[in-house]
N, C-alpha and C positions, 0 to 999 in steps of 0.2 A: 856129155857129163854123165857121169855112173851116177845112178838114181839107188836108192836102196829099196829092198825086196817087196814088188808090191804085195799090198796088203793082202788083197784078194787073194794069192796065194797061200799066207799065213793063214788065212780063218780056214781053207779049203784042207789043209793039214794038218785043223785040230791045233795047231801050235799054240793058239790065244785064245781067251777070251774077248768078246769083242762087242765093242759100244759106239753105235754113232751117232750123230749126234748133226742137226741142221742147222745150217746157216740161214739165215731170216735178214732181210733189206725190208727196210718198212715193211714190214709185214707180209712180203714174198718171199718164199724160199729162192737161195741165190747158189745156195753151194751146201759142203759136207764136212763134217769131221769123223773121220774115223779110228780108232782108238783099239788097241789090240795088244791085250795084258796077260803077259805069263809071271814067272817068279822073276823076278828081278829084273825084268826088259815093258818096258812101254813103246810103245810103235804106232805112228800116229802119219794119218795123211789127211791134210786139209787144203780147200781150196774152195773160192767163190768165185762172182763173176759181179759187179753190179757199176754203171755207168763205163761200161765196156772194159772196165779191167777189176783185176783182184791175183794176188796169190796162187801160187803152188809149193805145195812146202808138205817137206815129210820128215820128222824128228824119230831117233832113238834115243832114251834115256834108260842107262842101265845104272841097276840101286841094287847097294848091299844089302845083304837080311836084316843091319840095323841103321838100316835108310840112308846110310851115308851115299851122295850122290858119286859114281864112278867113272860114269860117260856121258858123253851128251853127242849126239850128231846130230844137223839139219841139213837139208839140202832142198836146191828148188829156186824159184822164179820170185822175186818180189812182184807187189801190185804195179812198181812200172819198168820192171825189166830188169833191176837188180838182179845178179846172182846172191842166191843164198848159199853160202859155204860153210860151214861153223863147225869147229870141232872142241870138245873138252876132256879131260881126264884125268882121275887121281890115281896115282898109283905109290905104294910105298913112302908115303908123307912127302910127295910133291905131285905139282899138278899145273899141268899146261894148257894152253889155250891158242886157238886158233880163230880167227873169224878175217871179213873184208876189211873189218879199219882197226884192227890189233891183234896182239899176240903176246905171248909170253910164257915164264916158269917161276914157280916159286917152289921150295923146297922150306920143309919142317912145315909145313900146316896141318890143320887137324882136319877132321870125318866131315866137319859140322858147316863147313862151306856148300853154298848152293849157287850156280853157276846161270848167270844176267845174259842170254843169245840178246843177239842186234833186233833181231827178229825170230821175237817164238810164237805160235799157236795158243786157243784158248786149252788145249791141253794140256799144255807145260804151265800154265799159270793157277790148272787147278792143280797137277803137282806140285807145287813150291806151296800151296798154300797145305796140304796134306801135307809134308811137312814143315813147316813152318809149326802147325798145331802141336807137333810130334818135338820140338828142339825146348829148350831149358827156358821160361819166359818168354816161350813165343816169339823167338829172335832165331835170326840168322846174321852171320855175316854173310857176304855176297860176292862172289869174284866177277870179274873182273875189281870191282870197288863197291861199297854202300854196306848198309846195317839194316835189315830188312824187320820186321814183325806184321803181329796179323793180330786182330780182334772179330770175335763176334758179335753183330752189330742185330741183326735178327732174328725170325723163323719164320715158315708159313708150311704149310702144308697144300702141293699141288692138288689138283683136281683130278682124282682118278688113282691119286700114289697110296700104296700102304707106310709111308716116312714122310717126313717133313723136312726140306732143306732150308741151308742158313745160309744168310747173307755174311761176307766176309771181308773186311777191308784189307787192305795190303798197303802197309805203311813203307816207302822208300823207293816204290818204283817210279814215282812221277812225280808232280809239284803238286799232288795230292791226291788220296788214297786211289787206291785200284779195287775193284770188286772183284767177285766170283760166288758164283752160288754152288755149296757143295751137300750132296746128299748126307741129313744127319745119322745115317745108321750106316754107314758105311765111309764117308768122307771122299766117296767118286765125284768127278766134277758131273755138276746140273746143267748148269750154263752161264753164259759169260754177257751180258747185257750191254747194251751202251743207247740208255733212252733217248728215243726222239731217231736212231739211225737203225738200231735192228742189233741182233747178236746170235748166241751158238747156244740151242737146245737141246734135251734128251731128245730125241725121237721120241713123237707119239704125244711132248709135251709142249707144241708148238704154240697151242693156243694160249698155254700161261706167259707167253712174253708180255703181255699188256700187266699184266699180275706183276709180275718181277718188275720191269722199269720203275712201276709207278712205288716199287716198295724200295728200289734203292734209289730213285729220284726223291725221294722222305729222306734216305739217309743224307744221300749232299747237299740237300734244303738245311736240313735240322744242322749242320755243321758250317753253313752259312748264315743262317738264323742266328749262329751263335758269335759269327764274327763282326755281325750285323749291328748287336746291342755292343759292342767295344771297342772296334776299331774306329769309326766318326769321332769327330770332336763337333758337337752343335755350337753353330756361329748361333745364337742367340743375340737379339738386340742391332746393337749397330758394330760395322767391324770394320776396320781401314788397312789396307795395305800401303805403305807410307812410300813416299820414294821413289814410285817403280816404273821402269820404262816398259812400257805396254806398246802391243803390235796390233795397231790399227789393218786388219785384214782384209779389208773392201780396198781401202789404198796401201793395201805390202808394203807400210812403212813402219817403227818405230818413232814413236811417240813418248812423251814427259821427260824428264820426271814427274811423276803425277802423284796425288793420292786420288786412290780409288775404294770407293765409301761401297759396302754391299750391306744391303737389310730385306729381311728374309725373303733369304735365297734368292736376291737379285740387285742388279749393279744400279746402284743409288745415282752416284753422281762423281763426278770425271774433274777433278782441281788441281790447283797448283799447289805443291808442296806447304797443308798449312795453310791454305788457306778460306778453307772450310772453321770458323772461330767459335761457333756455338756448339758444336758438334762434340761429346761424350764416348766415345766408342768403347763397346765392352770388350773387343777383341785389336789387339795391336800386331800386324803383321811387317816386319822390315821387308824392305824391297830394294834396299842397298846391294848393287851387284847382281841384280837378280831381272831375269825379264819376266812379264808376265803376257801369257796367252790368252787363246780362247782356248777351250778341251776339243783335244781333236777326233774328228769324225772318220773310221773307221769302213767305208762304202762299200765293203765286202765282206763280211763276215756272214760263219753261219755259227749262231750262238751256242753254247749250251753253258751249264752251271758252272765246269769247270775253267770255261773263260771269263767270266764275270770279275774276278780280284786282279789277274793280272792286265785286264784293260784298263780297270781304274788307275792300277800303280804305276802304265808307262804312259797316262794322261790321256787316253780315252774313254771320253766321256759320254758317247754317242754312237751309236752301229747302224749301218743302214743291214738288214740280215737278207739276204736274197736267195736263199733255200734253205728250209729246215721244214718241219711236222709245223703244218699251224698253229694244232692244238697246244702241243709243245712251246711253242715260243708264245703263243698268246698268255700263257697262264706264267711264263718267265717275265715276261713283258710286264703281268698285273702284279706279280710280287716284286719286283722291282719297283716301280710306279708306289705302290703302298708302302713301301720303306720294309720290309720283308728281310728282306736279301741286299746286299748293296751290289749294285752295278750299271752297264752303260745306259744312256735313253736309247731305245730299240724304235724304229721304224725297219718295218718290213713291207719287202719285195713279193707278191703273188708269183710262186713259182708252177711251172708247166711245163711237162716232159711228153714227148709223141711216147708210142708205143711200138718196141722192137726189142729183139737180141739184145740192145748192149743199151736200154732205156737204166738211168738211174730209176728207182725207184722212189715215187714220192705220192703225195695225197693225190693230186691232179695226172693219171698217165694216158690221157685220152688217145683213141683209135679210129674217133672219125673227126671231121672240121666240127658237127653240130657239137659233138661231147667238148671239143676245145673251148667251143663259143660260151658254152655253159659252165664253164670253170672261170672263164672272165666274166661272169656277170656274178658269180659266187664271190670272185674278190671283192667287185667293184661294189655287191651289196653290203656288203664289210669294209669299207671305208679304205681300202688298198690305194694306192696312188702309182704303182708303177709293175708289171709284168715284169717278170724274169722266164722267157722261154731258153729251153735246151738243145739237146744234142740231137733228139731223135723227132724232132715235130717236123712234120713234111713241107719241103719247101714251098708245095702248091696254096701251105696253107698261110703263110704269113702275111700276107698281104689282105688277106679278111679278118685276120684276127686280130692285127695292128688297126684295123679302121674300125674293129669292133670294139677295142679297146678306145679309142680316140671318141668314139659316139658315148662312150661314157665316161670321160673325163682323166683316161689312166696312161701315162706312157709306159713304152716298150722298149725292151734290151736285152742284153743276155746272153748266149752263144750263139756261132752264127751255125744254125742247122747244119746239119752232112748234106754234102749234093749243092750246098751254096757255096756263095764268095760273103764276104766282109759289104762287099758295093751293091750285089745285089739285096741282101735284107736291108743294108741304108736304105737303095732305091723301092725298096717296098716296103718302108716306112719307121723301120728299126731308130728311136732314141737314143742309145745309147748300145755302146759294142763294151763286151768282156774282157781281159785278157792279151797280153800283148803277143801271145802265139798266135791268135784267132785273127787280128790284126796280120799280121805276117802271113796266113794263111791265105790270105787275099792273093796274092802276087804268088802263089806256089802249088795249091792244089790244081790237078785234072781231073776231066772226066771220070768220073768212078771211083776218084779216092774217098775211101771211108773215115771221115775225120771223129766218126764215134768210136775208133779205135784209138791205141797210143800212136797211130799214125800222127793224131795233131798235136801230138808234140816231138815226136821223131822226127819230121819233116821239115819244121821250122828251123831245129838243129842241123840237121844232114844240108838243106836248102837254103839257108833265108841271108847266108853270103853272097850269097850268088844276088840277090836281088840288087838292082840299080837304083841308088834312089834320087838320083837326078833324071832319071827318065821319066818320058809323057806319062806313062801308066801311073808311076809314084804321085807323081804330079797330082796327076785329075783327081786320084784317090783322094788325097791331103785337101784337095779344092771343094769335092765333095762333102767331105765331113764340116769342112769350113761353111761352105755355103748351108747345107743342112742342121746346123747345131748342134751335129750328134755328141755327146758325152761320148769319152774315151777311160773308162777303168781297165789301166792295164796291170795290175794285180804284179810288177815286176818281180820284188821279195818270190813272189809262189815260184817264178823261175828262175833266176838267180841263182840256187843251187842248181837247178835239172843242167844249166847248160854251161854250167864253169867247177861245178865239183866233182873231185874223185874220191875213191873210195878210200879210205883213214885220211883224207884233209879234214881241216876244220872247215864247216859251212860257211861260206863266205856272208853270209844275210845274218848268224847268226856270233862268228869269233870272238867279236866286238865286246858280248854280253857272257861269255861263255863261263869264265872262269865264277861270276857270281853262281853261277846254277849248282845245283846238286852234284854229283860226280855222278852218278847215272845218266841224268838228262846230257850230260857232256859228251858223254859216249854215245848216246843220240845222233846227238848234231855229227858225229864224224863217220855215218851212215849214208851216204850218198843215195841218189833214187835211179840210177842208171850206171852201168858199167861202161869204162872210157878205160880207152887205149891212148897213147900220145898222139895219132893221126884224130882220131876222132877230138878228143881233146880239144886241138887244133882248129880243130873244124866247127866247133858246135863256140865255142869260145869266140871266135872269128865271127859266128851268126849271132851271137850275142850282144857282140858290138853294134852289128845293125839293127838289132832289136831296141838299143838305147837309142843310138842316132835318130829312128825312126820315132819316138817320144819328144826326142830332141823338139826335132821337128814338126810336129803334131801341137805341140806347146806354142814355138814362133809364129805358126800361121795362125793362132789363135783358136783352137780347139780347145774348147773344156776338159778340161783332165779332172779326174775325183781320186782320191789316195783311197785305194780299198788293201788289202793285204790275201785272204783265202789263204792264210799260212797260221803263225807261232802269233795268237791277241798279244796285243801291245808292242811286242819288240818287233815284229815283224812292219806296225806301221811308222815306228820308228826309222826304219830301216828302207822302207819306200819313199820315203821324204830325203833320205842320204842319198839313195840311186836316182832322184829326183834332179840332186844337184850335181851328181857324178856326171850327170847325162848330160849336162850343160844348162839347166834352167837354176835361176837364181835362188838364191836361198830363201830371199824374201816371196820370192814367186810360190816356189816349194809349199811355204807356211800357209800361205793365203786356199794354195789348193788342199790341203789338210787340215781349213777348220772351214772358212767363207768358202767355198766351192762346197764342199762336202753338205751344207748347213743349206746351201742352195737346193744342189741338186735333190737333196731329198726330202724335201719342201719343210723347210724347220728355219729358214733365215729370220723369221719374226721372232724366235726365240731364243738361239743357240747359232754361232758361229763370230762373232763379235763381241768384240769389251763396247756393249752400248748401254747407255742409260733404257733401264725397264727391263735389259733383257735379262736371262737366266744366270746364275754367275755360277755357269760355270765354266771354270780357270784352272791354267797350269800354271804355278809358279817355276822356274827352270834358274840353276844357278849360271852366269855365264850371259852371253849374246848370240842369240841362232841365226840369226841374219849374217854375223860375221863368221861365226861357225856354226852351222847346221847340226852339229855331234851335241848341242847343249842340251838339246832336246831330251836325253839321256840322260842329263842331271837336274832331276828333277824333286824338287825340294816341298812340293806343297801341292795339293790336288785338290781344288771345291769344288763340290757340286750339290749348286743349290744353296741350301742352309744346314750344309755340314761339313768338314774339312776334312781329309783324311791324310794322311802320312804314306810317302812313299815305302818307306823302311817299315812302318808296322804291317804294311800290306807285304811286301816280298819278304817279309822273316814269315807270315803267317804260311806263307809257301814254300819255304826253306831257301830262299834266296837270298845271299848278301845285298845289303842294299849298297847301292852306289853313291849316294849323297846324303849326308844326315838331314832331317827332314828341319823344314825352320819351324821355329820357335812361335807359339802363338801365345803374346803377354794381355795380359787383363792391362 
């Protein structure tokens, strides 16, 4: 592939001025941005590296003298293998477009269009906001599709700068605002944040990353804060849901018609239609036609602000998070808990990564077994209940640090190390296994394969047809986990598209929901993560199949399964629960693993995962029967949690999404 002109070149020729600009992973430098400005050309190469993959990607954008946008080209490598190809241009009041999932031309448009890549740099995103400042009301329209604006939301002055930059929202690029920080006397991009994972700084201004998160982490509090006091309806008093057949989830059965009595914030008492006669309710909720859940439990997320609305509105109620910044999620955790913010109940995972090459970066990245040992006793003094280790922790050491974990009362899961099997961490003690690649990797790695690269999931694709799974090995494996009780979170939705989409299909995890979204986000979803030919296609689609059958299976000999997602909150565990039943396990089975399993494994069954008397009420109400169609789960008409009820539709308008069911009616 022709690359365009390295950079190095251009600066060494005087041709640009030039700004670069560092990539920071939890608070490691990971990678570069470099930026190189003449009159009317921007030229840009970025690239990182963190949990063994990242980007390569080089943009030109050329601009009239009155900023009308004229070209656009990217080129380069996505984070897992995608080719980046994108081309744009206006020329003589039409302008065409190029990319991997579309194309086109329109003719008779104006100057004032700004052109939406699949994938752009934090470069391009301080340009559109430069201007965006610069167009009529702070609007754009946006090709491919959308109506873009921008507001300034703060300022601060870095340590060491003679200017002061401003925080800036970016209204229309996602299902809510986008930031960028740009220098106020000039309007050059600062940098581009994303609290709790790391982001892109001036050089020189690295140390202010902690500075900037925590000052646009204020702003999507204060804009949560605000959805917080309005969107609830407080169940006050006594409240009844009349009618309704409820799904008994310890025994995956449907149940009632019932009425089901809640008072504050927890399920009162379980009757027959009516026949509760003293009873006054200040809230009347029908339940004609409608079934009612527990709220489902999410076993794999890793939170931030901006997932918090759309878990509630696809009926998760609950997240187990198994990597993120402690501090981070501790203090999302207590504003939620305080009624702050609205969002799911958070129980978290102690995460631990070895130290190497292709280490994600995170709090705990220890280098020897003693430093590992001492990041489990860190959790374990903070009340942690289960270990999530990674990609890069040495295999000599799992076996001490599982029994070091167990000596203090915490179980173990998580990836299976590089240099291991799936059987081996089981056999040295592993609780619970990640990921249905990691799974399949069991039966496919050799000597020396490095699964800290995109190998572990190349591999699974390229290989995991080939596996037998009526053979002894399959076998013993399945007998293993059976015998051992190990939990099985295979995260499907995360690969569902990696190993059946191509590039302009619509995501097969995601079609279903597609047309409510924004028309930006739309054009998302038809962004595949790897490049497929018809053979490959073939082949990876073909390993696919064996990846469910093997859940299938996994499921019938009685292994614990937990519906986690590590994809799109809410729809995505939506959509784990459909490949649940796609795969062949029941629907009813399905539901039970998505609230009572979920409510188990992450030790919360005393409070949360059942419609029981005493426990927490929190419920989905869903229009429809999920048992008889799993898809109902998606129409969902009514959300409690607690002693507050919240509306699906007022939560997906507040994110610009059609709602898909009008929300029920709650009568005094």
């Amino acid at each position: 592939m022709k690359m365009l002109p390295p950079l190095i070149a251009l600066l060494l020729a005087g041709a640009a001025q030039a700004q670069t600009y560092t990539v920071v992973c939890a608070k490691v430098a990971c990678g570069h941005l470099k930026v190189a400005e003449s009159t009317g050309r921007l030229e840009v190469d970025y690239s990182y590296r963190n949990n063994g993959r990242g980007p390569d990607q080089r943009e030109v954008l050329e601009l009239a003298p009155d900023g009308a946008w004229l070209a656009y080209r990217t080129e380069g490598v996505a984070t897992y293998g995608a080719r980046i190809d994108e081309r744009f241009e206006l020329k003589a009041g039409s302008v065409s477009w190029r990319s991997p999932v579309d194309g086109g031309e329109r003719a008779g448009v104006g100057r004032e269009l700004v052109y939406l890549p699949v994938q752009a740099t934090p470069a391009w995103a301080g340009r559109l906001a430069q201007t965006l400042l610069k167009r009529p009301g702070q609007r754009a329209q946006a090709l491919p599709s959308g109506q873009l604006g921008i507001e300034r939301v703060k300022t601060l002055k870095p340590a060491g700068a003679a200017y002061e930059v401003g925080l800036y929202a970016i209204e229309g690029l996602d299902l809510e605002p986008s930031y960028v920080w740009l220098r106020e006397d000039n309007q050059a991009l600062f940098a581009q944040v994303s609290p709790g994972w790391g982001g892109t700084l001036l050089q020189g201004f690295e140390g202010e990353m902690d500075r900037l998160s925590d000052a646009q982490k204020a702003a999507q509090l204060a804009r949560l804060e605000r959805l917080a006091k309005t969107l609830p309806q407080p169940l006050s008093g006594l409240t009844v849901i009349e009618g309704v057949r409820w799904f008994d989830s310890q025994a995956a059965v449907l149940r009632g018609p019932s009425d089901i009595y809640l008072f504050e914030g927890r399920i009162a008492a379980i009757a027959n239609p009516g026949g509760v006669k003293t009873a006054t309710p200040a809230q009347r909720i029908s339940g004609k036609g409608r079934t009612l859940l527990p709220g489902f439990v999410d076993m794999h997320a890793h939170l931030d602000a901006s997932a918090l609305l759309l878990n509630l509105a696809s009926g998760v109620t609950a997240v187990r998070d198994v990597g993120n910044s402690n501090a981070e999620l501790a203090e999302l955790r207590g504003r939620i808990e305080h009624g702050e913010v609205l969002g799911p109940r958070i129980a978290a995972n102690g995460f631990i990564e070895g130290k190497s090459p292709f280490s994600s970066q995170a709090d705990f990245v220890p280098d020897t077994l003693p430093d590992a040992l001492a990041a489990i006793d860190w959790y374990a003094a903070r009340g942690y209940r289960q270990l999530k280790l990674y990609n890069s922790i040495r295999p000599e050491w799992v076996k001490p640090m599982v029994a070091h974990a167990r000596s203090l009362g915490l179980r173990t899961g998580g990836h299976v190390p590089a240099f291991m099997t799936a059987r081996q961490a089981v056999e040295a003690g592993y609780d619970e296994l990640h990921h249905i690649n990691q799974l399949t990797l069991n039966f496919l790695v050799g000597k020396g394969d490095d699964t800290r690269t995109l190998l572990r999931f190349n591999l699974p694709g390229d290989k995991a047809a080939d596996i037998k799974l009526n053979d002894r090995r399959t076998q013993d494996f399945i007998a293993l986990l059976k015998q051992r009780g190990t939990v099985v979170d295979a995260t499907m939705t995360a690969f569902e598209g990696t190993y059946n989409q191509r590039q302009g299909q619509p995501s097969p995890s995601y079609a279903m929901v597609a047309a409510n979204l924004p028309a930006v986000v739309q054009r998302s979803y038809l962004s595949a993560e790897v490049d497929m030919d018809d053979a490959k296609a073939r082949r990876w689609g073909a390993s696919w199949k064996v990846m469910m059958e093997l859940l299938r299976r996994m499921h019938a000999a009685g292994i614990p399964l937990v519906a986690g997602t590590d994809a799109t909150p809410g729809f995505a565990l939506q959509r784990e629960l459909e490949l649940y039943v796609q795969a062949g396990i029941p629907a009813a089975q399905a539901l039970k693993i998505g609230t009572w399993n979920g409510a188990k494994y992450s030790d919360r069954l005393s409070e949360i995962g059942s419609i029981e008397r005493g426990k927490r009420a929190d419920l989905v109400l869903v229009e429809g029967d999920p048992v008889a169609d799993i898809r109902a789960i998606r129409r969902i008409a009514l959300v409690v949690q607690g002693d507050k009820a919240l509306s699906p539709s007022a939560l997906y308008q507040s994110m610009g999404i059609l709602p898909f069911v009008p929300s029920a009616e709650i009568t005094k």
